[in-house]
C-alpha positions as CSV (number, residue, x, y, z in Angstrom):
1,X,86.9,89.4,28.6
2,X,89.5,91.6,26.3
3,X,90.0,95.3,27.0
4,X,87.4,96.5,24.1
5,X,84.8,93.6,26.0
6,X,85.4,95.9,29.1
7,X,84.9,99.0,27.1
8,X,81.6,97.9,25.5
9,X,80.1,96.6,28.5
10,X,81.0,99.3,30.9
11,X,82.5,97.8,33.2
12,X,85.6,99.1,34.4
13,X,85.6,101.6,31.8
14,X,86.3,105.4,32.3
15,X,85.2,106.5,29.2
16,X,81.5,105.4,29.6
17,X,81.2,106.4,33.4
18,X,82.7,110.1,33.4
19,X,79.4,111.3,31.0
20,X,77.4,109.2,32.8
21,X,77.9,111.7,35.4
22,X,78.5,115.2,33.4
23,X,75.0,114.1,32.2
24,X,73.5,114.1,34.8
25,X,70.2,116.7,35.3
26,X,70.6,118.0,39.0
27,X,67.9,120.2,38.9
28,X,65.6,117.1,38.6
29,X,67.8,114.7,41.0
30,X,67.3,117.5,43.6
31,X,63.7,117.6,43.3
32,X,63.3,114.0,43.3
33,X,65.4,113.7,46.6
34,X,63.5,117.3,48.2
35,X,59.9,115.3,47.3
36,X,61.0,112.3,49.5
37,X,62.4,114.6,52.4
38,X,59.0,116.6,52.2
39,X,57.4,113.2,53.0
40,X,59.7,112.1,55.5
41,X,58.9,115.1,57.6
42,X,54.9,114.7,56.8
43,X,55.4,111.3,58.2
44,X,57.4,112.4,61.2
45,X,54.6,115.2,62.1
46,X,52.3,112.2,62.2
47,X,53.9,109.9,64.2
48,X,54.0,107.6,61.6
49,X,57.4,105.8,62.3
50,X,56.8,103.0,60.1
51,X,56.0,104.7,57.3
52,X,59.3,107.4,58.1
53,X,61.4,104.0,58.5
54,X,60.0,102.9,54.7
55,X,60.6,106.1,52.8
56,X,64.0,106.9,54.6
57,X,64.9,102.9,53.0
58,X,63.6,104.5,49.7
59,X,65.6,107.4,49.8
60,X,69.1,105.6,50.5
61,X,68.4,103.1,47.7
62,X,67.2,105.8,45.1
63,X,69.7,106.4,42.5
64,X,69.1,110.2,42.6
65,X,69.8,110.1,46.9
66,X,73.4,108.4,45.8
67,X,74.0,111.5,42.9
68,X,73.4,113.8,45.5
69,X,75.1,112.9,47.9
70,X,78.2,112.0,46.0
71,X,77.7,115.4,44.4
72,X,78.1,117.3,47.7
73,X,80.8,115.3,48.8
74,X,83.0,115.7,45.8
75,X,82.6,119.4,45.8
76,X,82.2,120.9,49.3
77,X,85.6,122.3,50.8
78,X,87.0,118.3,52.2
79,X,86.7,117.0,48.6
80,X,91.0,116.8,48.0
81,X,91.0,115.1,52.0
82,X,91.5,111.6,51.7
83,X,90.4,109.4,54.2
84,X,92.8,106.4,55.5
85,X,93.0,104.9,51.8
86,X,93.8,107.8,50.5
87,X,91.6,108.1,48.1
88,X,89.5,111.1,46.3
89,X,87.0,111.4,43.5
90,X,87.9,113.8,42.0
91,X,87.0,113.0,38.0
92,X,83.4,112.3,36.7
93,X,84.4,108.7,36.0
94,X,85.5,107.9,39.8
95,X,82.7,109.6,41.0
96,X,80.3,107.9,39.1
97,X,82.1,104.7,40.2
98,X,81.4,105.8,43.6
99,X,77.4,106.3,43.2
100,X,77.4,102.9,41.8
101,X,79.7,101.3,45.2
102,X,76.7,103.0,47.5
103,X,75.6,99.7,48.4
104,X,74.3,98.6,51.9
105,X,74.6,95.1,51.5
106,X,78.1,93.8,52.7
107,X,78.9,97.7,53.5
108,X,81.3,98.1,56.0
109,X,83.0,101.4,57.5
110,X,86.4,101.7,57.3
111,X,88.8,103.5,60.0
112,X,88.6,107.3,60.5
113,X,91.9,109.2,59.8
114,X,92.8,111.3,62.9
115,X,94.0,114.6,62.5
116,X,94.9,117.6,64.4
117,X,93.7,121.5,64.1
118,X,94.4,124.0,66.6
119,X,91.8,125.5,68.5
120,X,91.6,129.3,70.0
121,X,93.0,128.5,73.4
122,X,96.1,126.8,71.9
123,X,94.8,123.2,72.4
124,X,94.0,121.0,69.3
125,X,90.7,119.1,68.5
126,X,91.0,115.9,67.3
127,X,89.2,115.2,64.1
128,X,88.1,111.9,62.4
129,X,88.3,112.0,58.9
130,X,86.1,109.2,56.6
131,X,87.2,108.0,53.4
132,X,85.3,109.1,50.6
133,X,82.9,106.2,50.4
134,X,82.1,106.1,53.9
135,X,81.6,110.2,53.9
136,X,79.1,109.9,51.0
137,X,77.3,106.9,52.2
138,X,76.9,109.3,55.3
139,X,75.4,111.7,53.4
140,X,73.2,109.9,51.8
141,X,71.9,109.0,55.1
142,X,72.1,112.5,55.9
143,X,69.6,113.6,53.5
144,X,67.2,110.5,54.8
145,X,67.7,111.9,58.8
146,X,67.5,115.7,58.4
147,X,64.0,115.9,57.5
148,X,63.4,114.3,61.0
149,X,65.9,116.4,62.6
150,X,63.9,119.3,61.6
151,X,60.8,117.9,62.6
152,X,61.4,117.2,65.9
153,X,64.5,119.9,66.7
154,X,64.4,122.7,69.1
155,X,62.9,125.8,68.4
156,X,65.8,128.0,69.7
157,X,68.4,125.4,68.3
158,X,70.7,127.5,65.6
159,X,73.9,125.3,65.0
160,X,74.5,123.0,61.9
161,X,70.7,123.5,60.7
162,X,69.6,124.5,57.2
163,X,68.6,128.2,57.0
164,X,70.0,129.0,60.9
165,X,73.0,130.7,61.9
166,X,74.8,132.4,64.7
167,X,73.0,135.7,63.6
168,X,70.1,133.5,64.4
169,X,71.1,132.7,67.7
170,X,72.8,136.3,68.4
171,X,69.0,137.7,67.4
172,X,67.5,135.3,69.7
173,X,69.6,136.8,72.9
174,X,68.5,140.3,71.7
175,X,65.0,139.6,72.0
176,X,65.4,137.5,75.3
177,X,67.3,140.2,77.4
178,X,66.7,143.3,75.5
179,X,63.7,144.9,76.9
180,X,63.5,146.9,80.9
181,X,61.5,143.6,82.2
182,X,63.9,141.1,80.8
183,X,65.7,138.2,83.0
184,X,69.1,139.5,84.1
185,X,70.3,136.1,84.9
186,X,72.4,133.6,82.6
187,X,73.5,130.0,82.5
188,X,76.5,129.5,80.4
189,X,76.8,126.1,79.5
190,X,80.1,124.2,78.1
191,X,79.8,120.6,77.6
192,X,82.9,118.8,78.3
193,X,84.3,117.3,75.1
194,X,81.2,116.9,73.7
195,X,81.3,115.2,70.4
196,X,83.9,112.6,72.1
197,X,81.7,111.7,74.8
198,X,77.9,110.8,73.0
199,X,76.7,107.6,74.4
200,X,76.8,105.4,71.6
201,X,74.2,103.2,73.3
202,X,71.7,106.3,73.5
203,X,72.4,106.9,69.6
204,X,71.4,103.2,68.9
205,X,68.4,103.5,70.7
206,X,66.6,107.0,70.0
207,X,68.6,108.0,66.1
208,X,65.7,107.0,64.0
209,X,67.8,105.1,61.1
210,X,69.4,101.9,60.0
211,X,71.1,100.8,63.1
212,X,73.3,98.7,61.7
213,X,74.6,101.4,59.4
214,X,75.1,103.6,62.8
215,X,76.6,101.1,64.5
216,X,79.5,100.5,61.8
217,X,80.3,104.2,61.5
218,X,80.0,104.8,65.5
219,X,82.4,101.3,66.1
220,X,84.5,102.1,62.7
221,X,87.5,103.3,64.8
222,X,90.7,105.2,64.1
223,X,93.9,105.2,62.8
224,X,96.6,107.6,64.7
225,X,100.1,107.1,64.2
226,X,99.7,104.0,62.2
227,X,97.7,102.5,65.0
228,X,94.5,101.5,65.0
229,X,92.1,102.8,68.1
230,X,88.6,102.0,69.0
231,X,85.7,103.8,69.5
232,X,83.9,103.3,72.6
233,X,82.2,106.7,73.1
234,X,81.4,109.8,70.7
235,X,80.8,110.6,66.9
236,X,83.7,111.7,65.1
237,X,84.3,115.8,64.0
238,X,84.5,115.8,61.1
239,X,82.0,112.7,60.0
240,X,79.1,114.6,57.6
241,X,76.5,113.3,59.9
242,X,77.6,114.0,63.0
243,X,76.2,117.2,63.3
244,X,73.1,116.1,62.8
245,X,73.2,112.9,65.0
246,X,74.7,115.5,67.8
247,X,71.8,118.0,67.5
248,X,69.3,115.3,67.4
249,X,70.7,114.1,71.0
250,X,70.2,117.6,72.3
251,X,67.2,118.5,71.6
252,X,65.2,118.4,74.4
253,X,67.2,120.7,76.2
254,X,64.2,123.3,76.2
255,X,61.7,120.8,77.5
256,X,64.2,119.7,80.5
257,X,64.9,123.3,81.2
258,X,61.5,124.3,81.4
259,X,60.2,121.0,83.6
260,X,62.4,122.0,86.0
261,X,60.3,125.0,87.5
262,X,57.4,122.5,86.7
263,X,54.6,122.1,84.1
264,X,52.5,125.1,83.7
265,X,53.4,128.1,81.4
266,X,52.9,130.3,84.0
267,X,55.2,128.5,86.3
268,X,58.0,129.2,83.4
269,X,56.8,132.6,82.6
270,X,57.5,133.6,86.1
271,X,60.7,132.0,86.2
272,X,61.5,133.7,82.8
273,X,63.3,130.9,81.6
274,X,64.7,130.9,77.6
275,X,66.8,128.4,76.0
276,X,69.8,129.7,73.4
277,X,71.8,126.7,71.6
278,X,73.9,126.5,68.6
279,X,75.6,123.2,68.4
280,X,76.9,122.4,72.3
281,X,77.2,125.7,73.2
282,X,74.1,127.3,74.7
283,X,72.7,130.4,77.3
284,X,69.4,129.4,79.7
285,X,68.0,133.0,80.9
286,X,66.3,132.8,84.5
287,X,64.6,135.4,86.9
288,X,66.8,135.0,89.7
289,X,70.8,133.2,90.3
290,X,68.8,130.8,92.4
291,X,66.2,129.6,90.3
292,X,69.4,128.6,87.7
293,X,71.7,127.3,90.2
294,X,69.2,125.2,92.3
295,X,66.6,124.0,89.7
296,X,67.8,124.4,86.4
297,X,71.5,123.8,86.3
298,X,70.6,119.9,88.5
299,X,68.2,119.7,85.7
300,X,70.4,120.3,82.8
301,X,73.0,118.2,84.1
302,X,70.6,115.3,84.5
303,X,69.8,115.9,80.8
304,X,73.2,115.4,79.8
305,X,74.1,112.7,81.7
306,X,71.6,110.3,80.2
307,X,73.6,110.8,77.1
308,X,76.8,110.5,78.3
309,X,77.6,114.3,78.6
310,X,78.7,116.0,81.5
311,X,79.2,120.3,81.9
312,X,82.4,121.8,82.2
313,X,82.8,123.0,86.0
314,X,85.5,125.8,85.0
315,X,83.6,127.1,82.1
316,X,80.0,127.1,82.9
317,X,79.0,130.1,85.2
318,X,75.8,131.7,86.1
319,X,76.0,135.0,85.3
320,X,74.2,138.4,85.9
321,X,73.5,141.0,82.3
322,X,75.4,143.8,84.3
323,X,78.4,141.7,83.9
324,X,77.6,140.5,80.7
325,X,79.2,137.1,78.3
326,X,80.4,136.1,75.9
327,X,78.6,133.7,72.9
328,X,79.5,132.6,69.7
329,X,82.1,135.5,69.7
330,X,80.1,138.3,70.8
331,X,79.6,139.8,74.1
332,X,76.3,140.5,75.4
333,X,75.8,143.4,78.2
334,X,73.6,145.7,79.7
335,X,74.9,149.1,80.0
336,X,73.1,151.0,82.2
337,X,69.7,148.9,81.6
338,X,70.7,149.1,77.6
339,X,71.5,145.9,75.8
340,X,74.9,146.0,73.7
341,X,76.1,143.0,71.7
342,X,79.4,143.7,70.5
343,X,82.1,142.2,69.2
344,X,84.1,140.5,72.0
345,X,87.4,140.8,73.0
346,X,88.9,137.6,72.4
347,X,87.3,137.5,68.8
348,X,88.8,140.9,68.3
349,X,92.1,139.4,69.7
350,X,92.3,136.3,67.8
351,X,91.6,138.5,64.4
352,X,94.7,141.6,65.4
353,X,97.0,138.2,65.8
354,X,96.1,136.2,63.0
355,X,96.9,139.6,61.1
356,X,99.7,140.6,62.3
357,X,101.0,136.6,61.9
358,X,100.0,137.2,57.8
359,X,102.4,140.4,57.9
360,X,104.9,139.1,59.6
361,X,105.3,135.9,57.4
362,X,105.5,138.8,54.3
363,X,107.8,140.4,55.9
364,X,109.6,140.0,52.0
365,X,107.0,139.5,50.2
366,X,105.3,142.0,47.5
367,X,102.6,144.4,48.6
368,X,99.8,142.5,46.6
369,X,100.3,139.1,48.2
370,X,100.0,140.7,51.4
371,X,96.9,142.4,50.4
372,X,95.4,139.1,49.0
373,X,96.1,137.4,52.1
374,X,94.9,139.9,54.4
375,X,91.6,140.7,52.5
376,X,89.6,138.0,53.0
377,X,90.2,137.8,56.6
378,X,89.8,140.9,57.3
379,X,86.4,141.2,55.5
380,X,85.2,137.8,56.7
381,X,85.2,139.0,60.3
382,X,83.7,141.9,59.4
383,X,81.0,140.1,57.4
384,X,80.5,138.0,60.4
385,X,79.9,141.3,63.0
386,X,78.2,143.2,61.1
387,X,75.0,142.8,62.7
388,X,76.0,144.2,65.7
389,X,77.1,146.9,67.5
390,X,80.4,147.4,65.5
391,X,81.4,150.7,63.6
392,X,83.6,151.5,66.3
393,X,85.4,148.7,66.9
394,X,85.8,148.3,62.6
395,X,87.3,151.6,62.8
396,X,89.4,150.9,65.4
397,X,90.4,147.3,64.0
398,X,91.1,149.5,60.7
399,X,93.7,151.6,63.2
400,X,95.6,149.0,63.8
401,X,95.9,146.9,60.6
402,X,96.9,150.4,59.5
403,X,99.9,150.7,62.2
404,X,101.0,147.0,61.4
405,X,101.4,147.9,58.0
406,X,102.4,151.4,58.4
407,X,105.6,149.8,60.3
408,X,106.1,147.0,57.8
409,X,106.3,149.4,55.2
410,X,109.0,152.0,56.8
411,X,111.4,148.5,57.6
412,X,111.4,147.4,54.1
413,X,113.2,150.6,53.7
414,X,115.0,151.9,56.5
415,X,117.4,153.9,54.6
416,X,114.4,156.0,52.5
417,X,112.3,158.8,54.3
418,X,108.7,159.0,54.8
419,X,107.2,160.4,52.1
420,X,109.1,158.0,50.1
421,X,107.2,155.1,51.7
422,X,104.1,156.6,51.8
423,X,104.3,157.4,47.6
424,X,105.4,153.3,47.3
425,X,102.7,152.0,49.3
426,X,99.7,154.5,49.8
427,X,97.4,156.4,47.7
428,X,94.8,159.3,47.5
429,X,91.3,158.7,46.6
430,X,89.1,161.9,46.6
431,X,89.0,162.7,50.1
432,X,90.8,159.5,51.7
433,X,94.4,159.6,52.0
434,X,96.5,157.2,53.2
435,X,95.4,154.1,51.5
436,X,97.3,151.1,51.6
437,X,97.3,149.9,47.8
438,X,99.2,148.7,45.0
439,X,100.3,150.9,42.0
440,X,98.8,150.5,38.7
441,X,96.4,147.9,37.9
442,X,96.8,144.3,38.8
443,X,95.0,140.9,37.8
444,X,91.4,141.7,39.4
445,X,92.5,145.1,40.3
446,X,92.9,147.3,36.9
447,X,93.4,151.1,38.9
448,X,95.6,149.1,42.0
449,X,94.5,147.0,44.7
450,X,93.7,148.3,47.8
451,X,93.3,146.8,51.3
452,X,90.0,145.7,52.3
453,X,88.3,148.0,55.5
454,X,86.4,146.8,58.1
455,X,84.3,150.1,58.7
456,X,83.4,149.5,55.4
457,X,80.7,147.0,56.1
458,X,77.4,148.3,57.1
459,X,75.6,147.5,60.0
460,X,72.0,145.8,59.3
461,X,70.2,144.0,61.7
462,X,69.5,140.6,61.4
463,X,65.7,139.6,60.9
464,X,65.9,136.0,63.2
465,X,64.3,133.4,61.2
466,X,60.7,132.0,63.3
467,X,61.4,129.5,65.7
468,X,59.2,126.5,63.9
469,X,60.0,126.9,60.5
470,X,60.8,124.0,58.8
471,X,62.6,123.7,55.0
472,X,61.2,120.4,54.4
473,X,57.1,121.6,55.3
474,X,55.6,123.0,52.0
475,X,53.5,125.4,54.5
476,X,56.8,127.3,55.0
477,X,57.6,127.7,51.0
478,X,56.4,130.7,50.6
479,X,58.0,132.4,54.0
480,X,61.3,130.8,52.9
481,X,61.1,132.3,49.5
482,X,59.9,135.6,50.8
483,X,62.9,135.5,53.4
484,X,65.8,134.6,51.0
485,X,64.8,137.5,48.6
486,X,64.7,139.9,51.3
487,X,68.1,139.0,52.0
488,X,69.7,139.1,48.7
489,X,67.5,142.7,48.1
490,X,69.1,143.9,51.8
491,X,73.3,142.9,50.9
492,X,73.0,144.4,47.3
493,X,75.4,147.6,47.3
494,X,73.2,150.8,48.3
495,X,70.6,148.8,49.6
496,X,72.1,149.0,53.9
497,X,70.6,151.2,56.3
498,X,73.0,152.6,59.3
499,X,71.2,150.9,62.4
500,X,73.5,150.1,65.0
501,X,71.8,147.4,65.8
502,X,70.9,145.0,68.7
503,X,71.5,148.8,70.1
């Protein structure tokens, strides 16, 4: 076959594949792949494995399933991370090359690439990387799985799931231990090493998918150092599916937890038991330290151990409201019978550092690059607390950036006085003095750019999302639609209400 042979047949040929892709309607691929996850759950409702086990096989084999999931791989924030071929798809023509090599026949999974990212307490978490065929043939599979995740998931479950957030699960301990006659008693649970210590053999037996596709990706191994390790235990961080396959082995927390005080609702009413979980980390509530140490906490490690989990015995305490804890960055405490969630102090810790690291690496850089750098983490922290009680701690965190830069602007100049550095690096606004901003206008900035506040987020309190809603049940459309728009309405500018809320 000669090179213009290639061209006209398509094989091999760029210039055919890349508007095969830039062609492409989305809008109808996505509703094509949302119709067969609505089924898939209606299926899974039933009971009707058989018929979940069919469409699932019709899904991974559609042509539209393949787009998709290529589509999110190539464009969420691990689309320039190669895997151990080093390889990305990064033009229309090599990703449409890659729908078309989302084959199951002959498939195999190649090795993981480990990496290394630091974690809060100064440790690192290993992280398995898939190459980019393997990380879209997982989320194809992905969109065939969720629906049944949802289906059959937790109702207090918050981590990794469509719609849920920590807010969620921050909302959720509000309403648990807010009121006079709430529990006063905690579990905090830490699961040691978690995503490196899943049973493989309890993934094969209760994930409902192609098991031969699990098998491959849990056995696929990884490469560290040139050398090639197995995998005897554990999904990979950083594998699309993982999450998913990870919640699906946890649920079932709730029903252990609550089978321990035994089977009547009264029986768990009285031991005012509530479950908590994003991802591995998860709060039980109970009426007294006893009924948690000596009924649930046997029960919960029971739970685990059938799927190859054990609990941290440093980190996981019982502990009473008084003295509050810490979850998912916040700290939750009663203060005199009143329930505060604030901020907590290793969150506000971790954000002071990370600053002042960003302004002592410009310690000769311009003004505007340190502003641009310290912006968006200073207003994604925010953004993330800002359900809470917070406006004093912004302010406060607003002190300090201030002070840090206050002192990195004086020894830039030590031989000018300081009126001279406040003229070079501060300006008046109206009332406001004092504010750390460029001169002039800048590219995105036309009169200066100015740093980014923390007290300037409002505080709005978080509306949980209902415990058994499910994306992929058309009953829920309309609460789903009703619930987005509320949210957009409530973060346009104007549209916040002072509430210092979980308060």
């Amino acid at each position: 076959m000669t090179a213009n042979d290639a061209k006209a047949s398509g094989t091999g040929a760029p210039s055919r594949a890349a508007p095969m892709w830039d062609q492409a309607n989305w809008p109808h691929i996505e509703a094509e792949v949302k119709r067969l996850q609505v089924r898939i759950a209606k299926a899974a409702r039933a009971g009707r494995w058989g018929k979940v086990k069919v469409l699932q096989r019709l899904l991974t084999r559609s042509h539209n399933g393949k787009m998709l999931a290529v589509k999110r791989v190539t464009e969420n924030r691990g689309k320039r991370t190669p895997g151990v071929d080093g390889r990305i798809w990064s033009s229309p023509a090599a990703k449409w090359k890659g729908v078309l090599s989302l084959r199951h026949r002959g498939y195999r999974a190649m090795p993981l690439r480990r990496v290394y990212i630091p974690k809060s307490n100064g440790k690192k978490r290993p992280l398995g990387i898939p190459c980019m065929r393997c990380r879209s043939m997982q989320a194809l599979w992905k969109l065939a799985l969720e629906p049944v995740a949802e289906t059959l998931a937790d109702a207090n479950s918050y981590g990794f799931r469509p719609e849920r957030s920590t807010a969620d699960a921050i909302a959720q301990c509000f309403i648990t231990l807010a009121k006079r006659r709430s529990p006063e008693w905690v579990l905090e649970g830490d699961i040691r090493g978690c995503f490196d210590s899943f049973s493989h053999s309890w993934f094969l037996e209760h994930i409902p998918m192609d098991k031969e596709i699990l098998r491959k990706w849990l056995e696929a191994g990884y490469i560290d150092e040139g050398t090639l390790f197995e995998s005897r235990a554990g999904t990979p961080q950083g594998g699309i599916i993982s999450p998913v396959i990870a919640n699906m082995a946890l649920d079932g927390l709730e029903a252990a937890v609550y089978a321990s005080v035994g089977t009547s609702r009264l029986a768990r009413q009285t031991a005012q038991l509530n479950v908590v979980r994003y991802a591995d980390d998860f709060v039980v509530t109970g009426v007294s330290k006893d009924v948690l140490q000596l009924k649930v906490l046997p029960a919960v490690r029971q739970f685990m151990a059938a799927r190859g989990l054990e609990l941290s015995e440093e980190k996981t305490r019982i502990t009473h409201i008084a003295e509050g804890f810490d979850f998912l960055g916040q700290n939750v405490r009663k203060y005199n019978g009143k329930l505060l969630i604030k901020p907590a102090k290793k969150s506000i810790k971790s954000l002071t550092e990370k600053v002042g690291a960003i302004i002592k690496n410009n310690a000769s850089g311009t003004q505007e690059a340190l502003i641009r750098q310290l912006n968006p983490v200073i207003r994604g922290w925010a953004q993330y607390h800002r359900h809470i009680v917070s406006k004093a701690i912004f302010s406060s965190i607003d002190s300090h950036i201030w002070l840090r830069l206050w002192n990195w602007a004086k020894r830039r100049h030590p031989m000018k006085g300081a009126r001279w550095v406040k003229q070079r690096y501060f300006r008046h606004d109206g009332n406001r003095d004092w504010i750390f901003a460029t001169k002039g206008s800048t590219a995105g900035a036309p009169h200066g750019l100015p740093l980014f506040r923390a007290a300037t987020v409002a505080i709005r309190r978080h509306v949980k999302i209902r415990g058994l809603a499910n994306p992929y049940d058309l009953a829920w459309n309309t609460y789903f639609v009703r619930r987005r728009t509320a949210t957009r309405s409530a973060e346009r500018p104007g549209a916040h209400k002072g509430a210092e809320g979980m308060a």
